[in-house]
C-alpha positions, 0 to 999 in steps of 0.5 A: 874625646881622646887621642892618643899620638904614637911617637916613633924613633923613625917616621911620623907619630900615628894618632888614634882616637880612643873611641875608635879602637875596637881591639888591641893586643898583644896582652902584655904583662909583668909588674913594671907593664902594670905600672905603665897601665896604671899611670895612663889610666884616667882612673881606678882603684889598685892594690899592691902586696909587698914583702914578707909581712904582707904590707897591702898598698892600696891607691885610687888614680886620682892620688897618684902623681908620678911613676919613675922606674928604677932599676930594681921597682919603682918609686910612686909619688902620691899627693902631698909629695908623698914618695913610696920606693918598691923594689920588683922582687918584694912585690907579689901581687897586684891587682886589678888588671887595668883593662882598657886601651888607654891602660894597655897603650900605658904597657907598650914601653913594656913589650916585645914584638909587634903590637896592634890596634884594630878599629870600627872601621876594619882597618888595622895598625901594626907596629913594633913595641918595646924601648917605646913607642912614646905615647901621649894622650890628647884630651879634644875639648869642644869650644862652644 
């Protein structure tokens, strides 16, 4: 099972398990969004297209190490130190959409206003979003 623990600059952290959330929003979107998604993910396969000459960029989870935004892109870090630096305004399209709450708590650094997770048991958690919150994932492991 997973948690994951909510950081804000004030008050104390919020923590979720995963398995819990029945549904979540706002949708949030935009290149800079995707790659927090895909960085949260615990797995999947990705596609970016990049400038004129239609370079595909094509990646599994397992062979990305880190994502460090910069001002312009990002700078993608795969297996064996390999390092890959896109500038936002060359990349056209990427895809899929990463569509899990663990993807979509990787996109709250990403959006504006207030962000919500609803869970089995009716209850709701409000909060705002944008600048963070800083979310950590907490993988429960049963000692037998």
């Amino acid at each position: 099972m997973t948690r994951a623990r909510l950081s804000f600059p004030r008050g104390d952290p919020i923590e979720v398990e995963l398995d819990d959330v029945k549904a979540y929003g706002p949708k949030i979107r935009g290149f800079r969004a995707f790659l927090g998604a895909v960085n949260a993910s615990a797995a999947g396969r990705w596609v970016l297209r990049v400038g004129d000459e239609e370079e595909i960029l094509g990646f599994r989870r397992d062979e990305l190490r880190r994502v460090r935004l910069t001002d312009d892109g990002a700078e993608l870090t795969f297996a064996g130190d390999v390092k890959v630096t896109l500038r936002e305004a060359d990349v056209y399209s990427w895809s899929p959409e990463p569509d899990d709450v663990r993807s979509w708590l990787g996109r709250l650094a990403h959006g504006k206003g207030e962000a919500w997770i609803r869970l089995r048991d009716g209850s709701e958690l409000r909060f705002p979003i944008g600048d963070g919150p800083h979310v950590q994932f907490l993988e429960r492991r049963d000692h037998t």
